[in-house]
N, C-alpha and C positions, 0 to 999 in steps of 0.2 A: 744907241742902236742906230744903225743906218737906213734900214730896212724899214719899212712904213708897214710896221706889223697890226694886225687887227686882232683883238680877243674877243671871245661870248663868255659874258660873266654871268652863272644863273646868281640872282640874290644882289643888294646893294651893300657892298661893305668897304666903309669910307677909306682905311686905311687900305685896301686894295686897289679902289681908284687913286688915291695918289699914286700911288706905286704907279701903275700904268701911267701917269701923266709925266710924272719926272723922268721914266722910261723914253717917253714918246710915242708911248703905244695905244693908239685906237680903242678904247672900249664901248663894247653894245653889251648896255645890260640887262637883264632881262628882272622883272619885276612882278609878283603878284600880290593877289590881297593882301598878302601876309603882312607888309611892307605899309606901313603908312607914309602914305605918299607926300603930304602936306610938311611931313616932318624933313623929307629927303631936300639937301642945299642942292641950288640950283642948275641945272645941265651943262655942263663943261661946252668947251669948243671942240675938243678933244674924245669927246664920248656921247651916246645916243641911247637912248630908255626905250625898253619896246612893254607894251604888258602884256600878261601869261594869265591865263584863267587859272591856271593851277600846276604850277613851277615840279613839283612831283610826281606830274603825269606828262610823260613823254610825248604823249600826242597832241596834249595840249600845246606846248611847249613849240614843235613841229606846227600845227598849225599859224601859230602867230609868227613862226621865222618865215615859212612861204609864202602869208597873205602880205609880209614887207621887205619879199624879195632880199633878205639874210642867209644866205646860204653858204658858205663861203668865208671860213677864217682860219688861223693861223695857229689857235689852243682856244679852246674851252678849258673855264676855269671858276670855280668856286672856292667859298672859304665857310660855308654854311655847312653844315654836319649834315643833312637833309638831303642835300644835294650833289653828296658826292657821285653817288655811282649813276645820279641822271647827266650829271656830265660827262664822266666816264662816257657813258652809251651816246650822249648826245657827240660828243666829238669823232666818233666813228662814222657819223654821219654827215657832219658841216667841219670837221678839220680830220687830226690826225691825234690819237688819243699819247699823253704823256704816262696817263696811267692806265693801265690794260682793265678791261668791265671787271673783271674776274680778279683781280688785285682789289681793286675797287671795294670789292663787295669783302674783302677778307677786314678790311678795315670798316666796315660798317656792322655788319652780322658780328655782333662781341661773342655769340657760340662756336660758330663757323671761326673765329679768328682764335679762338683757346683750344680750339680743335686742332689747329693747324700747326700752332706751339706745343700742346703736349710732347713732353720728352725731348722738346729742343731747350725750352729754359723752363724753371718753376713758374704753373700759373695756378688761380685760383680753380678750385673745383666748380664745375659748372654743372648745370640739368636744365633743358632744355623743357618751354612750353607751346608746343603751337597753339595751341585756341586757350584762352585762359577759360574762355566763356563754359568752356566745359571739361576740364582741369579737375581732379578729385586728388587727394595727397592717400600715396597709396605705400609710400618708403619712408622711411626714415632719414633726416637729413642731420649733419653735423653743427646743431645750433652752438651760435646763430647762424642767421644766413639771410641775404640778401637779395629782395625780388625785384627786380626793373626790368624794364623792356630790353628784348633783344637788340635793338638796333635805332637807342635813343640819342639823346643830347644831354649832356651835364648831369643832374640829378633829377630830372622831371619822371612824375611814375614811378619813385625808386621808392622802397619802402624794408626797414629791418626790423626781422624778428628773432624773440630771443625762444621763444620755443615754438611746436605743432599749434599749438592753440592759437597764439600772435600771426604765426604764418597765414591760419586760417582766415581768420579777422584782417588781413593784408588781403589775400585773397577775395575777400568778401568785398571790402573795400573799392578794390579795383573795380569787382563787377559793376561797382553800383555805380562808379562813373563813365563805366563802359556803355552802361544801358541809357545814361543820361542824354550819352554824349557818342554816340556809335561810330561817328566819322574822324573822328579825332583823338581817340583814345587808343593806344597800343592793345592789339590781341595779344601776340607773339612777344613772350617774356622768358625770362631764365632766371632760374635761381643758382644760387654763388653762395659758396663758403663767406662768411665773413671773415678777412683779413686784419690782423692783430697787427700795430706797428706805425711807422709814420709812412704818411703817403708824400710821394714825391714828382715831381713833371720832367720830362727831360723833353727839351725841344731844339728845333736844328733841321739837318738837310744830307738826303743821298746823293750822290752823283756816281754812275753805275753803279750801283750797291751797297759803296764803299762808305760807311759813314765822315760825314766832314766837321766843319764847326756844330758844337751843342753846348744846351747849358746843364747843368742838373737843377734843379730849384724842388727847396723842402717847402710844402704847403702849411698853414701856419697850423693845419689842421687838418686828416682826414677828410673830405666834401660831403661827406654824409653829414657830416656837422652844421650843414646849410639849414637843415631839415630841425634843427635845433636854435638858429638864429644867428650861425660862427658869421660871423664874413670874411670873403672869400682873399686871402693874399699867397703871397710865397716869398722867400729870401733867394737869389739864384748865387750858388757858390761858386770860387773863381777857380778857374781851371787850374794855375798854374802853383795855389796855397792847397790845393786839396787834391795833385796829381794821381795822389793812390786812387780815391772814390774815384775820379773820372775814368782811372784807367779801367776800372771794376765796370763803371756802368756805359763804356766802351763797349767791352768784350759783351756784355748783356746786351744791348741795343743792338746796335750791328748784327747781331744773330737772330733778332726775333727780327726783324727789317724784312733780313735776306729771306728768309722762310717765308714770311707775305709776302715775296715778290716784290718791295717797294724799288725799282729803278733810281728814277731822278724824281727824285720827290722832299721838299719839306713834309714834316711830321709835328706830332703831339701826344707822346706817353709818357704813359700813370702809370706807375708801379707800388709796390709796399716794400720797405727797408728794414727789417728786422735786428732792431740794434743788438738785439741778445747775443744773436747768430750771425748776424751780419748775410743773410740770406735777403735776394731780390727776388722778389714774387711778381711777375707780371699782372697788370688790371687790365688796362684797353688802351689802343693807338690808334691816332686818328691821323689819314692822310692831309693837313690843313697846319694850319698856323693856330697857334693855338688861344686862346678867348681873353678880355680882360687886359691887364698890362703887360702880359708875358713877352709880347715882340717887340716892348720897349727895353725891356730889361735887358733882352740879348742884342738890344740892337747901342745900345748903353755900354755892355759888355766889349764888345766885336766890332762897333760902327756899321754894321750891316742891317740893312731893313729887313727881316724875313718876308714879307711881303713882294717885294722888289726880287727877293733869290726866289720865290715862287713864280714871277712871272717870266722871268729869265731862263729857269729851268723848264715851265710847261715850251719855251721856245724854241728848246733845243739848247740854249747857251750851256756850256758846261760852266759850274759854279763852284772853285776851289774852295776848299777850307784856309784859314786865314787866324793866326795869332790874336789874341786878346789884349785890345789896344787903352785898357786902364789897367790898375793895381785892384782897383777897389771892387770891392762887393754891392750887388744893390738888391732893392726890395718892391714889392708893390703891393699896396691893400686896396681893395675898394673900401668908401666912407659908408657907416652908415645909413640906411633907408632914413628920407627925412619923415617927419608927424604932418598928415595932412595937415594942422593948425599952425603950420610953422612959413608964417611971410615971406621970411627974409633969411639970406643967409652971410655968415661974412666973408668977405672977401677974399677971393681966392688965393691977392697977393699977401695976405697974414699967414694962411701957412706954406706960401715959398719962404717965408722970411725964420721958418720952423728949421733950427739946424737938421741937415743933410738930405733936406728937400729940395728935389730938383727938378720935378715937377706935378703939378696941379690941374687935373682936370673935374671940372661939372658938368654934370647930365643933368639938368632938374630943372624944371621948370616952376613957378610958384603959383 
């Protein structure tokens, strides 16, 4: 890039600051408690740390960009689930927004976003809670079903039940952490049909509307299964040995896209694939890259960083789609949680040396 562009990143996420750096693009990040600071590698040349009392309140947020004179960039840009539609708003304010408040918000609100899809593709059935704290089960639902928060992250809050009674006792449940914990606990929940089948991620990038490079990837498991102890991977299949599916989950994507509004945006959708039938049922999409190893895999696949087409996109850049530059297929698990009593671990270079390993990453400290 020629241009000495600047971005506002609410949130620190490391593979998005490279991205910026290899770009040559200026980041101010912005940072709150959330964030353990001590953990975070040290401040670039290239980038600048401001802190926020509380990254999900707009005014907070606002306050700490006028008391350091930041006012003034070129995209706002996140990759936290938390923070999408405060950037949204925030960039109507200090830039120019890439993705509209109100788009924003369709991908956050998972009721408001199956709202939006009814009758354009199959989604799961949904009912809606605003206050759980005062919430009575007054119908009948199609057990099982599925209670989490309307407009959460990953599996946190999510709870299945297979009958009224279990619903209840989920119910009950929440309240009790609600009361515990009143600032921090989701009110505003929905309950969801439970979906029968394998769950799947497709991830990738619009440019005006138009769907470009994606991947498909099968999860090694439904993510309710976290709640069980599964861990978390997926297999992503290759475009060009498995034409038919892509072409199927083509026409699906692309359509529930264009319905939210998503312009030029990277993405991250969950759906359910019904081997029986072979029917796609929508779960929830998220404007963002998506968690874990997933933007190695496609970037494995494609040679493309999603990270890097996220920040080129919020710039305006238009970003082609682009051929699948291996043969092969690839995968990604996270390792199991270590046992607090556990010293030592071995070394990372033992399982690169694990046929079709290609690479190895540690989070852990001892």
């Amino acid at each position: 890039m020629t241009k000495n562009y600047r971005v506002l990143m609410l949130g620190y996420r490391k593979g998005l600051v490279d991205a910026c750096n290899k770009l040559g693009v200026h980041s101010t990040i912005l940072i709150d408690p959330w964030e353990d600071i001590s953990e975070l590698p040290a401040c670039g040349d290239n980038e600048k740390r401001i802190f926020v009392e509380n990254l999900s309140k707009d005014e907070t947020t606002l306050f700490s960009l006028m008391r350091s004179n930041e006012t003034n960039f070129d995209a706002v840009i996140t990759t936290e689930e938390y923070f999408v539609v405060n950037a949204s708003i925030l960039s109507c304010i200090v830039s120019k927004p890439y993705i509209e408040p109100y788009v924003a918000v369709a991908f956050r609100d998972k009721f408001y976003q199956k709202k939006l899809l009814r009758g354009v593709v199959p989604v799961t059935d949904s009912w809606m809670i605003d206050d759980i704290e005062n919430f009575v089960i007054v119908e009948k639902y199609p057990y099982p079903v599925v209670l989490k928060p309307v407009a959460g992250a990953a599996t946190s809050y999510t709870y299945i039940a297979y009958s009224q009674e279990e619903l209840e006792k989920c119910i009950e449940l929440h309240k009790q952490k609600l009361a515990e914990n009143p600032a921090e606990i989701p009110r505003s929940m929905v309950i969801e049909r439970f979906v029968y089948g394998d769950e799947w991620h497709i991830d990738g990038w619009v440019l005006e509307g138009k769907l470009q490079s994606f991947t498909a990837s099968k999860y090694n498991f439904p993510l309710i299964g976290i709640r069980n102890g599964g861990i978390v991977g997926s297999v992503t299949l290759h475009p060009e040995t498995n034409k038919k599916l892509y072409d199927k989950f083509h026409q699906f994507v692309e359509k529930a896209l264009q319905k939210l509004g998503l312009k030029n945006s990277v993405f991250h959708m969950e759906l359910f694939k019904n081997d029986e039938n072979d029917e796609l049922i929508f779960s929830e999409c998220a404007a963002r890259v998506g968690r874990g190893f997933i933007y190695k895999a496609f970037q494995y696949l494609y040679d493309i960083n999603l990270y890097e087409v996220l920040v080129r996109l919020a710039l305006g850049e238009k970003v082609l789609s682009t051929p699948a530059k291996t043969s092969q297929c690839v995968g990604w698990t996270f390792l199991p949680s270590v046992s607090s009593t556990i010293k030592s671990l071995p070394d990372s270079s033992l399982l690169m040396n694990m046929p079709g390993v290609i690479e190895v990453e540690y989070s852990w400290n001892p």
